[in-house]
Legacy VTK file of the C-alpha trace (Angstrom):
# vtk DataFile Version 3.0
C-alpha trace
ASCII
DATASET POLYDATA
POINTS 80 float
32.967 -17.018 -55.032
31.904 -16.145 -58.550
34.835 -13.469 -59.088
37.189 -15.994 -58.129
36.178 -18.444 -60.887
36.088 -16.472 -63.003
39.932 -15.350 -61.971
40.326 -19.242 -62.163
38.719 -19.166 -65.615
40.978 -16.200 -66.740
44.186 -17.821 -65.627
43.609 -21.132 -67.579
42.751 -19.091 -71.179
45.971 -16.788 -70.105
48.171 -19.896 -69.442
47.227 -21.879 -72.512
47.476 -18.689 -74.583
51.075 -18.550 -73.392
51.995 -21.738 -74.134
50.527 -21.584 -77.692
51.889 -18.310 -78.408
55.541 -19.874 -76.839
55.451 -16.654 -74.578
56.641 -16.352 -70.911
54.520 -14.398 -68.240
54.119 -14.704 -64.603
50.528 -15.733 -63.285
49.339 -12.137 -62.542
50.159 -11.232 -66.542
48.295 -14.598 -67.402
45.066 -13.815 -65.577
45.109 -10.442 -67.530
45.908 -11.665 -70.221
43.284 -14.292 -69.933
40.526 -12.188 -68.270
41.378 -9.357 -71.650
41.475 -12.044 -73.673
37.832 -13.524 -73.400
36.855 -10.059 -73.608
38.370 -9.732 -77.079
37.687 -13.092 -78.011
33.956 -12.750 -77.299
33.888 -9.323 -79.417
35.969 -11.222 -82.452
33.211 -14.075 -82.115
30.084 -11.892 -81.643
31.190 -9.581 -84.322
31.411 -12.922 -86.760
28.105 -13.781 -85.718
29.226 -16.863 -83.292
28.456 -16.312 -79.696
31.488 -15.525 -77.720
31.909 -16.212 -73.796
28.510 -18.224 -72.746
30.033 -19.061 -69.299
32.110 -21.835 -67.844
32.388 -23.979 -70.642
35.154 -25.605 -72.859
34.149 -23.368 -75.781
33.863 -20.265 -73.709
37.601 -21.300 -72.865
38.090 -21.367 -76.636
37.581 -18.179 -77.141
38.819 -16.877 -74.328
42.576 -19.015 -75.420
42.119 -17.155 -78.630
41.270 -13.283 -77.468
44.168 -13.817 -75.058
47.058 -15.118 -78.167
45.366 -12.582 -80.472
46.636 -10.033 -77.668
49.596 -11.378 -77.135
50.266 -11.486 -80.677
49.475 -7.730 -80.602
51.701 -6.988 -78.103
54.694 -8.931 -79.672
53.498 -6.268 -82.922
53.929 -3.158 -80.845
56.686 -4.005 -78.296
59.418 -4.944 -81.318
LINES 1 81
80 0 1 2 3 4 5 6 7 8 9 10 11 12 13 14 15 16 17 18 19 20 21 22 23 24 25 26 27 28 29 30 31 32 33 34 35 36 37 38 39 40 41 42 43 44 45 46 47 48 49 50 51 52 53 54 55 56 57 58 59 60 61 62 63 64 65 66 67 68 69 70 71 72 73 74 75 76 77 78 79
C-alpha cells in the first residue's frame, strides 16, 4: 500500500509540475517526472540546508512540484 502512495504522491508533484511548466505529458511521464522530481527537489533542498521530502506532507509536495519543473525545465534545455 505504501508504494502506491507514494505513486499517488509522485503523480500529483508530476501533474502540477506540468501545469506550471505549461508542458503536456501523459500520466506515466507525470509519475516519473514526479517520483524524479522529489528526488531532485529533496537534493536541491538538503544541499541548501532545508530539509527536502519529510513524507506525505504539503511541503514535501513542494519540493517534490519543484524537483519535477526544475527537470522539466532541463529537459526543454537539452531536447531544443
Amino acid at each position: 500500500m505504501n508504494i502506491l502512495l507514494w505513486i499517488i504522491f509522485g503523480a500529483a508533484a508530476g501533474w502540477l509540475a506540468d501545469i506550471i511548466m505549461a508542458s503536456s505529458h501523459g500520466l506515466i511521464e507525470d509519475i516519473i517526472l514526479g517520483i524524479i522530481g522529489a528526488l531532485i527537489g529533496g537534493f536541491i533542498f538538503n544541499a541548501f540546508g532545508a530539509p527536502g521530502v519529510t513524507g506525505f506532507n504539503l511541503y514535501s509536495l513542494i519540493v517534490a512540484v519543484i524537483g519535477a519543473a526544475i527537470l522539466i525545465f532541463l529537459g526543454r534545455l537539452i531536447h531544443r
